[in-house]
DODOFI-919276 format. One line per field, with one value per atom (N, C-alpha, C): residue number from 1; atom name; x, y, z. Coordinates in steps of 0.05 Angstrom, whole numbers, plus 5000, padded with zeros to 4 digits. Layout:
N
num = (NUM:...)
atome = (CA:...)
u = (X:...)
v = (Y:...)
w = (Z:...)
! end
This chain:
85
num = (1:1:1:2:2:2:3:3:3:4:4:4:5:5:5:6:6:6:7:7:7:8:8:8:9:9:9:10:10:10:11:11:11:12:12:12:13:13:13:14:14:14:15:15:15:16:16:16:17:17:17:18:18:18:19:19:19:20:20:20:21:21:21:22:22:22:23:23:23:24:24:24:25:25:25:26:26:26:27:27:27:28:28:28:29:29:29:30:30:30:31:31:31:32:32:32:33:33:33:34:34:34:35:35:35:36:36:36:37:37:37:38:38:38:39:39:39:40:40:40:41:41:41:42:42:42:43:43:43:44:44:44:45:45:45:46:46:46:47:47:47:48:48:48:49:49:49:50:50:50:51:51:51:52:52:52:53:53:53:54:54:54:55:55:55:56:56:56:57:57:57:58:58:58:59:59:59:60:60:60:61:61:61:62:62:62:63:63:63:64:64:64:65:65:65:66:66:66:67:67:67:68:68:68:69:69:69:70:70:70:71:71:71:72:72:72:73:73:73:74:74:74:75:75:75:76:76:76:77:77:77:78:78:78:79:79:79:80:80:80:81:81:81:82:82:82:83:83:83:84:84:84:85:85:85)
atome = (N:CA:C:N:CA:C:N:CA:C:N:CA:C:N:CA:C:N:CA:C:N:CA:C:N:CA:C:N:CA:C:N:CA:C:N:CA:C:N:CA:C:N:CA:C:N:CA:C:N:CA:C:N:CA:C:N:CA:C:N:CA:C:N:CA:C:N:CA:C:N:CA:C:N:CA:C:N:CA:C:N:CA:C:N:CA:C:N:CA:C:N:CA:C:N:CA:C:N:CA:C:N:CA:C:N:CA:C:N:CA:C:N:CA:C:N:CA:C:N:CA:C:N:CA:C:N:CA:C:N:CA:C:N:CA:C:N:CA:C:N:CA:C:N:CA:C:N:CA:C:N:CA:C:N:CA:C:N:CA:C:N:CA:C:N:CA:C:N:CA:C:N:CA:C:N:CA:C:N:CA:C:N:CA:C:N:CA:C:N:CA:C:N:CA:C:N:CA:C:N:CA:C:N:CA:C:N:CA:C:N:CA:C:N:CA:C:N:CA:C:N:CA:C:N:CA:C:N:CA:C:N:CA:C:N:CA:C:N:CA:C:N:CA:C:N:CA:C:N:CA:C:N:CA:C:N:CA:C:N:CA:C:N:CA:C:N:CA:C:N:CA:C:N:CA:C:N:CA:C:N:CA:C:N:CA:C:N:CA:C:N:CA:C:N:CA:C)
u = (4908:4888:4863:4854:4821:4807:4792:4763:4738:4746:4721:4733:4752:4758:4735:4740:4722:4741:4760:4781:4777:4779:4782:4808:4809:4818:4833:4857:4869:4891:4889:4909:4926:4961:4979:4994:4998:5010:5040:5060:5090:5109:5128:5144:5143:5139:5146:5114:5098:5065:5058:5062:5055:5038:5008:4987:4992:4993:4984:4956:4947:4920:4931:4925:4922:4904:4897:4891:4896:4878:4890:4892:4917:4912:4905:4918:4921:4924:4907:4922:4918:4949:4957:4968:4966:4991:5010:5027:5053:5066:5069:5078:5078:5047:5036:5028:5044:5037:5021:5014:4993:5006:4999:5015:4996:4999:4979:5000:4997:5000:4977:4995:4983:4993:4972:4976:4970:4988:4980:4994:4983:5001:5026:5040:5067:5082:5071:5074:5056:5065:5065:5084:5070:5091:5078:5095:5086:5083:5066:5076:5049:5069:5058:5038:5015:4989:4999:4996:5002:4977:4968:4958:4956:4953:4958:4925:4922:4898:4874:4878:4848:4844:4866:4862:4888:4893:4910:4927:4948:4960:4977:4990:5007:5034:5049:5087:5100:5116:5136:5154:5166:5180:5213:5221:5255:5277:5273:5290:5281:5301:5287:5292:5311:5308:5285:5277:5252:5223:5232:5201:5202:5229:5230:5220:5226:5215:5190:5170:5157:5137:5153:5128:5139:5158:5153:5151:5148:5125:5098:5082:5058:5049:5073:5073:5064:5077:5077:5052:5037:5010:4993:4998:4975:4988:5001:5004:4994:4989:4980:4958:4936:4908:4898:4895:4894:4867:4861:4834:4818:4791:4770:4761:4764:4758:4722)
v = (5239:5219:5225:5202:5219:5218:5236:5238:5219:5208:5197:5160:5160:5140:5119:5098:5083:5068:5083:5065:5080:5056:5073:5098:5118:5132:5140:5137:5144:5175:5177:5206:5196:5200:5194:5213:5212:5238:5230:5236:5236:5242:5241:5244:5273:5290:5319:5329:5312:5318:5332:5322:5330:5312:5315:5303:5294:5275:5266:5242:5249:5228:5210:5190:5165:5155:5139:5111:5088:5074:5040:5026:5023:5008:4976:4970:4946:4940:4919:4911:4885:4869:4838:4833:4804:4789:4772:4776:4761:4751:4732:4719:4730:4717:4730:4767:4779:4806:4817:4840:4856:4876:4888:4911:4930:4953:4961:4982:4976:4986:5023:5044:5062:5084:5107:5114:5145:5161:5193:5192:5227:5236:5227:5226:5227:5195:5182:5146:5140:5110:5092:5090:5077:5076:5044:5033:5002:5016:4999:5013:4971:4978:4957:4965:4945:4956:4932:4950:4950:4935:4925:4930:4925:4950:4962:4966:4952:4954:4964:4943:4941:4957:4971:4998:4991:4995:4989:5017:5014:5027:5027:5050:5046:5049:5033:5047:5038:5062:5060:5041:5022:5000:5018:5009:5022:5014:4984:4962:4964:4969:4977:4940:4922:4892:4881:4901:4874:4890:4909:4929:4919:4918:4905:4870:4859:4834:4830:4839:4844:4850:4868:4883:4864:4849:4834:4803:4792:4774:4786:4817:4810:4815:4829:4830:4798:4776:4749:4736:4754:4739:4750:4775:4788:4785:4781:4764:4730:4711:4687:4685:4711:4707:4748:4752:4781:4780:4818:4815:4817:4819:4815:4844:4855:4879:4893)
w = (4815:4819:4804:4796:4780:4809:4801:4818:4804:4794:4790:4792:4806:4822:4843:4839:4864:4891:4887:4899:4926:4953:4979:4980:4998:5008:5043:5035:5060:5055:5086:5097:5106:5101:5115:5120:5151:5162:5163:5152:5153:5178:5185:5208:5209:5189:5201:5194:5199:5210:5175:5155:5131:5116:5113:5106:5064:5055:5032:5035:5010:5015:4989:4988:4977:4965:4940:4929:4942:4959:4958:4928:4925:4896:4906:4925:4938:4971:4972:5009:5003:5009:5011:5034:5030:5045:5043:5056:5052:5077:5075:5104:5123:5134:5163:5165:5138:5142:5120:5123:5112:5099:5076:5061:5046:5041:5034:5001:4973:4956:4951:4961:4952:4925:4920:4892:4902:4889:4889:4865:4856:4831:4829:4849:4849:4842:4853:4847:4862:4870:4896:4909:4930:4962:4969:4987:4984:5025:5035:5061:5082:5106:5117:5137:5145:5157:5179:5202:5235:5254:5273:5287:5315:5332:5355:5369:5393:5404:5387:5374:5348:5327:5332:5315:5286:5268:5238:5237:5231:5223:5197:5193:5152:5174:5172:5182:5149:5146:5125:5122:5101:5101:5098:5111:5097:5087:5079:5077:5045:5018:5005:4983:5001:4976:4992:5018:5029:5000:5006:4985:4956:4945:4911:4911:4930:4938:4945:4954:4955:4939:4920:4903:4874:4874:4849:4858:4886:4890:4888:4892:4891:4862:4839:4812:4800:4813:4808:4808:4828:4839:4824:4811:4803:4768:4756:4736:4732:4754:4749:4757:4764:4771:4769:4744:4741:4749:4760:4772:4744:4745:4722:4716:4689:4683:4686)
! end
């Protein structure tokens, strides 16, 4: 990741309690739901944002034609209205 990034920052703790931090590259929506595109060295992870008595959560998607669907409808969106450099 650069450090000289402006992009928010999140911690996601994994099922066996193992911390990676993140890039938001993105947070959309898609019918009725919320998704949040993140970035480390390693790639991205597409992951969906939760919410549980006011509070947001990231849960992992595991369905992997709902994630390719997904990420090349929001490829679609962000090809017919790119953000401004």
């Amino acid at each position: 990741m650069d450090q000289d990034s402006i992009r928010d920052l999140v911690t996601v703790v994994d099922e066996n309690g193992i911390q990676r931090q993140y890039e938001v590259e993105a947070l959309f929506e898609m019918k009725d739901d919320s998704f949040a595109l993140l970035r480390d060295r390693e790639g991205t992870v597409l992951m969906k944002v939760e919410e549980k008595g006011g509070e947001q959560y990231l849960v992992g998607l595991n369905n992997d034609i709902e994630k390719t669907n997904l990420l090349d409808a929001y490829q679609i969106a962000v090809d017919a209205a790119p953000a401004e450099e």
